[in-house]
MARDREN-174945 format. One record per residue: x, y, z of N, C-alpha, C in turn. Coordinates in steps of 0.05 Angstrom, whole numbers, plus 5000, padded with zeros to 4 digits. Example, Ala and Ser with C-alpha at 12.3 -4.5 7.8 and 13.67 -1.06 7.14 Angstrom:
2
526448865156524649105156526449345156525749555142527349795143525850015157
END
This chain:
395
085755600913085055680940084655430957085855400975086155221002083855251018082755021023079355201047079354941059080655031092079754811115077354831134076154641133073154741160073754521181075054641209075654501230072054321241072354151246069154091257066854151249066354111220065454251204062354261216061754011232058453941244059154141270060654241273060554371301060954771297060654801269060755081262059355201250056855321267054255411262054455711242056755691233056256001214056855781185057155531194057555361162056455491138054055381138051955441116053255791093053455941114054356201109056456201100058156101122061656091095061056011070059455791076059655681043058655831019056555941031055956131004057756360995058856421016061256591021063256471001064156260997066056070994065156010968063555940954063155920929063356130907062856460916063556680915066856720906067556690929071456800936072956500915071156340912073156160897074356160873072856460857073856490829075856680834076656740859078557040870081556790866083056840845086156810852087656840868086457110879088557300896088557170922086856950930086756930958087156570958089456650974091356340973089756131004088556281021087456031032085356131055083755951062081355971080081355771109081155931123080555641146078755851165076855571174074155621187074255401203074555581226075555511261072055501269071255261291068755211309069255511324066255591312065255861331062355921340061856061350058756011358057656301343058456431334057256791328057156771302054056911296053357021272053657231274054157341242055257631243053357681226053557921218049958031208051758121175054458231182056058301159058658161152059358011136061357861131062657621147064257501141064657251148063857261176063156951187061756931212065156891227063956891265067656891273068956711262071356651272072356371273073556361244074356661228074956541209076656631193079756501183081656691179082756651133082256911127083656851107086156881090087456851080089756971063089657011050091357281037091257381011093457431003094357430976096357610964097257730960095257970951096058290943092658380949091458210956088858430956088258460984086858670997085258741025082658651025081558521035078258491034076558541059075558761053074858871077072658721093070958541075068158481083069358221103072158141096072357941115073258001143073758241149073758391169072458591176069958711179069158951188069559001205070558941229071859061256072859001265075959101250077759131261078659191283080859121303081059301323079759221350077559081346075858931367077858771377078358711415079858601418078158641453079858441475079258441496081658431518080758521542082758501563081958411582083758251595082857991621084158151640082258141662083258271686082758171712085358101730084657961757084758171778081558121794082458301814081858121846082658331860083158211890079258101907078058251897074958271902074157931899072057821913070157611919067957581910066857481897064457431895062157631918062557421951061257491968061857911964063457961957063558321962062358431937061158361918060658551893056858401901056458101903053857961895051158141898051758421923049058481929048958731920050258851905051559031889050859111858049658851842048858821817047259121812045259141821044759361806045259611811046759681828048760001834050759951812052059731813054259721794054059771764051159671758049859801722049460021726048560091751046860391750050260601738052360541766053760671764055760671740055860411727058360351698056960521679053560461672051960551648051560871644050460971670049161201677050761361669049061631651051161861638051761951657050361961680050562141705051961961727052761701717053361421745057061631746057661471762059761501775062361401753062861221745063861161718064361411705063461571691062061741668064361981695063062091716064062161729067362291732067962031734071261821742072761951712071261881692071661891658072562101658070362301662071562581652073862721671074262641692076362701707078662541694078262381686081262191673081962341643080362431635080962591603082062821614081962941631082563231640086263161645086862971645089462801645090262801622089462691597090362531579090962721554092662681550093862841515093262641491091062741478090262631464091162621434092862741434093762761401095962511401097362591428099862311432098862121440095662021445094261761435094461751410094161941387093161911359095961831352097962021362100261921351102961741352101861641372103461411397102361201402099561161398098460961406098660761433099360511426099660451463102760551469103560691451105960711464106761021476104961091483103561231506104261181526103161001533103160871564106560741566106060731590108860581603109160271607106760191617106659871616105859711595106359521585105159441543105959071551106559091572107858811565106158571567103358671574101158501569100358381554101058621527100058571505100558371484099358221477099458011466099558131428101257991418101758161387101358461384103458501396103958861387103558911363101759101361102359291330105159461332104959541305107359551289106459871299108960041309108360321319107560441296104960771310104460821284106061061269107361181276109361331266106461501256106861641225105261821221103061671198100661621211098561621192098961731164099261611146098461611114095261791105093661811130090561951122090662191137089162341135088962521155086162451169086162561190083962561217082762851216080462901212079263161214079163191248078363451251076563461289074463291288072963361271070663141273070862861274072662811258073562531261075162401290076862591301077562571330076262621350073462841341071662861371070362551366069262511347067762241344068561951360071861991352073161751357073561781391073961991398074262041431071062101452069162151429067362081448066061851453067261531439066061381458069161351465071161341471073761351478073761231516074461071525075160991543072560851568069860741545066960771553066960431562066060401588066359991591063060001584063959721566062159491558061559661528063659721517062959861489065559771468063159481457061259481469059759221493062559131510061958941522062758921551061559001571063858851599062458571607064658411633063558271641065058241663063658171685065058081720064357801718066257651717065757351718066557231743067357021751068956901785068856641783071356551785072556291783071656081804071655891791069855641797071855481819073955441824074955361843078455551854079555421872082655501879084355361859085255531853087755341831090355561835092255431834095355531826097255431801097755571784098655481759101455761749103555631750105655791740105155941755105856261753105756481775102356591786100556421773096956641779096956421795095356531816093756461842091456551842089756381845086556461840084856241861083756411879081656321896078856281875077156121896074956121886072856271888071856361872069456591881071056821873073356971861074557131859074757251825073257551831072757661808075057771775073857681765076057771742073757871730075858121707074258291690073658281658072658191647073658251621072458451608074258581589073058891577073458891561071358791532071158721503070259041496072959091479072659431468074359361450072059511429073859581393073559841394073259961377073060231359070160211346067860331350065760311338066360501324066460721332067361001305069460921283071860801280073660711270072360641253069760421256068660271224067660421208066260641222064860831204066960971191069161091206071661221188072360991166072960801173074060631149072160651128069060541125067060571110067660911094067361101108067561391102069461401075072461341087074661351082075161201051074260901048075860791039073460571019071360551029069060431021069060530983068560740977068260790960071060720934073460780951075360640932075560370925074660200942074559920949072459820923070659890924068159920899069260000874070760140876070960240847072960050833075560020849077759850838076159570840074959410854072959220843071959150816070159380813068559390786070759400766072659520770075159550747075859290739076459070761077558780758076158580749073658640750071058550734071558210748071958220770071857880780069757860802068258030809065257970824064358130809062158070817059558210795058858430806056458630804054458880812053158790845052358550833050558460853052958320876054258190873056258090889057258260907058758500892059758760904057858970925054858900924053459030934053158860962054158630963053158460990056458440998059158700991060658711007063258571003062658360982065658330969066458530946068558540956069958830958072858750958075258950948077558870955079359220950081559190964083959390962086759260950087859290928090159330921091359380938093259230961094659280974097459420979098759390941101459530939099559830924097659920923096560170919097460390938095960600937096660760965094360750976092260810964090360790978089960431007091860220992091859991004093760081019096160171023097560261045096560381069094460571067092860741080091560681090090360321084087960181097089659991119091459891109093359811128094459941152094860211153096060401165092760391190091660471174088660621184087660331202087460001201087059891213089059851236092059901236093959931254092660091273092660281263091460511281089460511302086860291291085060311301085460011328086759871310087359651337089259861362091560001359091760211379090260321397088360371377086160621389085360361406084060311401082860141415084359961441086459871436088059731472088460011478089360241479088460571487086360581508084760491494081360541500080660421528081960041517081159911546084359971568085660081564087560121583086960371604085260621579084660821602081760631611080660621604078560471609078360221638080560161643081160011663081760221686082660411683083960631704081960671716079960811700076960911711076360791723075160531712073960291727075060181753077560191760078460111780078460341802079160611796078060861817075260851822072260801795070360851809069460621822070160311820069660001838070160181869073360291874073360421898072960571915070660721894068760941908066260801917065260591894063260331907063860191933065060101935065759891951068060081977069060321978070360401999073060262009073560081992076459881999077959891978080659901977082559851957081859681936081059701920081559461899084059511888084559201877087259171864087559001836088559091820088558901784090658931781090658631779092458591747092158441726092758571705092358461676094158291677092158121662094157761656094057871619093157841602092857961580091158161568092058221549089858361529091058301500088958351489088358201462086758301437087658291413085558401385085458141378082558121376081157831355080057921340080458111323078758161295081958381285083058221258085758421253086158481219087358631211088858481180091058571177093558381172096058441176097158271159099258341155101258221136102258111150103257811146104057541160105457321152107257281147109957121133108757221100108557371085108557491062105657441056102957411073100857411068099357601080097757651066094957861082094657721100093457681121092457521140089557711151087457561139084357751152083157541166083457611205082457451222080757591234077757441235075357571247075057341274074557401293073657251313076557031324078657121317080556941325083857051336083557001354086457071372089157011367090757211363092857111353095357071370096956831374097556791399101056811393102257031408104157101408106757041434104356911451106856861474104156661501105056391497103556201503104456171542105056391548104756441573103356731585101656701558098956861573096656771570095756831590092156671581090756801562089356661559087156781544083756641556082356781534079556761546077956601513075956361524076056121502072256141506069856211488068656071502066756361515064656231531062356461543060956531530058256491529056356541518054856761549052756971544052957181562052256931595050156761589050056621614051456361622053456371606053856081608057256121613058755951624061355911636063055961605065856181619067856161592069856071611072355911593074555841594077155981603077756071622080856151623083155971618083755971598086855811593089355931573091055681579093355741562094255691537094455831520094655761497096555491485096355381475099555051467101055161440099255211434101055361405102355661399105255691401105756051398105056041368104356261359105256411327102656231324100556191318097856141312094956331317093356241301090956351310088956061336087356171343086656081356082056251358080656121365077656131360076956291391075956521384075656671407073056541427071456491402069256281414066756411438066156661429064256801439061456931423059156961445056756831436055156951417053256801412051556871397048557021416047857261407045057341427042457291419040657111423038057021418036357161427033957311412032257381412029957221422027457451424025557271426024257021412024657121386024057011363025756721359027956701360029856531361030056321388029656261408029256271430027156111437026455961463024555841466024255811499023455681518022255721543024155811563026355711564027455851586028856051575026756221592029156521577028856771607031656881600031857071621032457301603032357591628033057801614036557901633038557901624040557891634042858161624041558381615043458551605041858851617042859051603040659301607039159301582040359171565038359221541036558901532034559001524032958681534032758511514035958461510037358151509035257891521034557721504033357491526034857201509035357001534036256761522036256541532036056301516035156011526038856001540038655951567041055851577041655581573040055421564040555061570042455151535041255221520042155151486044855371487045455641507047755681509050055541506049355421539051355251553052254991525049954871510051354721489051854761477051155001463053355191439055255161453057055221480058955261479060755131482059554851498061154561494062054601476060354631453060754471425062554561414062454851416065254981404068354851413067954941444070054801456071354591442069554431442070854191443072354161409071154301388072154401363075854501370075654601390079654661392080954611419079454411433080354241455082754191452084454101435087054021434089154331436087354601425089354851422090454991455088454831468089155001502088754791518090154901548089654751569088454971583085954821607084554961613085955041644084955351654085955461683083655321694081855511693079855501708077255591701074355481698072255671696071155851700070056091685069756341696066156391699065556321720062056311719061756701714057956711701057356931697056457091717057757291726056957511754055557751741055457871721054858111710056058211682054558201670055258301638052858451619054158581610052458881598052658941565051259001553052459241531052359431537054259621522053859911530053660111507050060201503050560341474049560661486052360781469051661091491050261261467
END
C-alpha cells in the first residue's frame, strides 16, 4: 500500500488518518492512499481531503456520504440589494411556513418523480454544468420501497440541506467568458442525500459486516469502529455501486430543482427579475471505478473539465476561493470548514447560522490559509468570495 500526505504539518485530520492508516495497512486489497491539506473533522471515517484505492473491495467507512456535492451559482443581484434583507431571507429559505417551502410545494406539483428515480439528471434538459457525469442509471439492481421514496423526497429539493451560502466577490474581474463585478452575489448550494446514508446503512451495512468477519483481516473490535468492506465483483457489491450512482443523481436532482425554487422565491423577495447562471456543479464525496481502481474520495473534487470553476476553501466566516482548476482528470481538496463549538473555541466568537453554531473567526481565517496554501499550485485563483449569509438547514 502506497500512502502520500500532501503538507503533512498543514492537515489537521493527520493524527486520525494515521490511526486509520495503521489499521488499513494489513488490507492487500487497497493499492493506495493519499491525504490532500483539509480543514474538516468528520465524526465518522476518514477526515476530508482524502482519497483511496482499491482493488476488488468497497469500503464504505471511507466514504459515508456519498453523493454530497455542491453547485456554484452567479447571479445578477448586489450586495447593496440583498444586505438589509438578512433576516427575511432565513426567515423565508428556513420557515416551514417561509415562502421557500411555499415555492417547493408548487414545484413538486410539476415534477414526475419516478423519472427522477429513474433518469436521474437526465431528466432535465440542461447537464452541461456538470462536472463528472455519472454513469446513467438505467435500472437499479435494489428495489426502493414507498417508504424509502417518501423519505428520500421529503427532504428532496430543501436549500442549505444541509448547507446554503450567499457569498459576493471581492473585486471586478474578467476572466475567459465570466464577468463579475464587485459586490455581486453568488450562491452556493451544498446538498447530498441525507436519507440516501441511512438507505445505504439499512441496505447494505449488515452484508458489509458479515463478509468482513468471514475474511478474518480486521478484527470484532476494528469492524465495530466501521472498517468494513464489500466484495465488489459480488452482487451485493454491484448493488452498492449502483445504489451510490444513484444517490450522487439524486442528489445534482435535488440542487437543480432546488435552484428553480430559490430563484422564483429571491423574486417574490426582492420584486425584480433575478437572473442565474450556473458556472458548475459538483460531487466531492464519491466511489467509483477509475482506470481499473475503486476510487473512495471523501472531501475531494474531481476535476473533469478545467474550464469550470470550482469553489476551494471557506470556512462559514471567513473568505472561499473561486478558481480554476490546472489539472483535468484529478482530484483536487474541497477545503471546507470545520464548526467550533463553544468548548473548542475561545474569545472572539459570533453566532452566525440559525442554529447556534459559534466561532473564533481570527483561527478560521488561518485554517484556511493554511489549507490553501497545501494545493496552491492545483488552481489559479478568480476571485474572493466574502461571507453574506450561510445557514444549516435541519428540517
Amino acid at each position: 500500500m502506497k500512502v502520500k500526505i500532501y503538507n503533512r504539518e498543514q492537515h489537521k485530520g493527520y493524527n486520525e488518518s494515521c490511526e486509520m492508516l495503521k489499521i488499513l495497512h494489513k488490507d492487500s486489497d487497497i493499492v493506495n492512499i493519499e491525504v490532500y491539506p483539509d480543514i474538516a473533522f468528520k465524526s465518522l471515517g476518514f477526515p476530508n481531503g482524502t482519497l483511496l484505492q482499491s482493488k476488488k473491495h468497497i469500503y464504505p467507512f471511507a466514504v459515508p456520504d456519498p453523493g454530497c456535492g455542491y453547485r456554484i451559482i452567479l447571479t445578477n443581484l448586489l450586495l447593496k440589494d440583498v444586505q438589509h434583507l438578512k433576516k427575511q431571507l432565513l426567515y423565508d429559505l428556513l420557515d416551514t411556513q417561509g415562502r421557500y417551502e411555499l415555492f417547493r410545494q408548487k414545484e413538486f406539483s410539476k415534477i414526475d418523480f419516478e423519472q427522477v428515480i429513474n433518469k436521474g439528471v437526465y431528466y432535465f434538459k440542461n447537464i452541461d454544468y456538470i462536472l463528472d457525469l455519472p454513469q446513467p442509471i438505467n435500472m437499479l439492481k435494489i428495489d426502493l420501497s414507498d417508504c424509502d421514496k417518501y423519505e428520500l423526497f421529503d427532504f428532496f429539493g430543501i436549500p442549505g440541506s444541509p448547507f446554503l451560502e450567499f457569498r459576493y466577490s471581492d473585486r471586478d474581474i474578467k476572466v475567459n467568458e465570466l464577468e463579475i463585478r464587485k459586490g455581486q452575489i453568488f450562491i452556493i448550494i451544498h446538498l447530498g442525500t441525507i436519507v440516501g446514508k441511512k438507505l445505504l446503512n439499512r441496505k447494505f451495512l449488515e452484508n458489509a459486516i458479515n463478509n468482513t468477519l468471514n475474511e478474518n483481516i480486521y478484527s470484532f473490535e476494528e469492524i465495530q469502529k466501521y472498517f468494513m468492506y464489500i466484495d465488489v465483483e459480488s452482487e451485493i457489491g454491484e448493488q452498492y455501486l449502483d445504489f451510490i450512482n444513484f444517490m450522487i443523481h439524486f442528489a445534482y436532482c435535488s440542487r437543480e430543482i432546488s435552484t428553480s425554487i430559490l430563484k422564483n422565491c429571491l423574486e417574490d423577495i426582492l420584486n425584480f427579475k433575478v437572473e442565474f447562471k450556473i458556472l458548475s456543479d459538483l460531487t466531492h464525496s464519491s466511489i467509483k471505478v477509475r482506470g481499473g481502481l475503486i476510487s473512495h474520495a471523501r472531501g475531494l473534487q474531481y476535476i473533469s473539465n478545467i474550464e469550470k470553476p470550482i469553489l476551494i476553501g471557506g470556512n462559514t466566516n471567513s473568505k472561499s476561493i473561486l478558481a480554476y482548476p490546472i489539472n483535468n482528470n484529478s482530484f483536487i481538496s474541497h477545503g471546507t470548514g470545520i464548526y467550533y463549538s463553544k468548548d473548542s473555541s475561545n474569545d472572539e466568537m459570533i453566532t452566525f447560522t440559525n442554529r447556534e453554531y459559534e466561532c473564533d473567526i481570527k483561527k478560521e481565517c488561518e485554517d484556511v490559509e493554511m489549507s490553501l496554501q497545501g494545493i496552491k499550485n492545483d488552481f489559479r485563483t478568480i476571485c474572493e468570495l466574502e461571507p453574506f449569509l450561510n445557514f444549516w438547514n435541519e428540517k
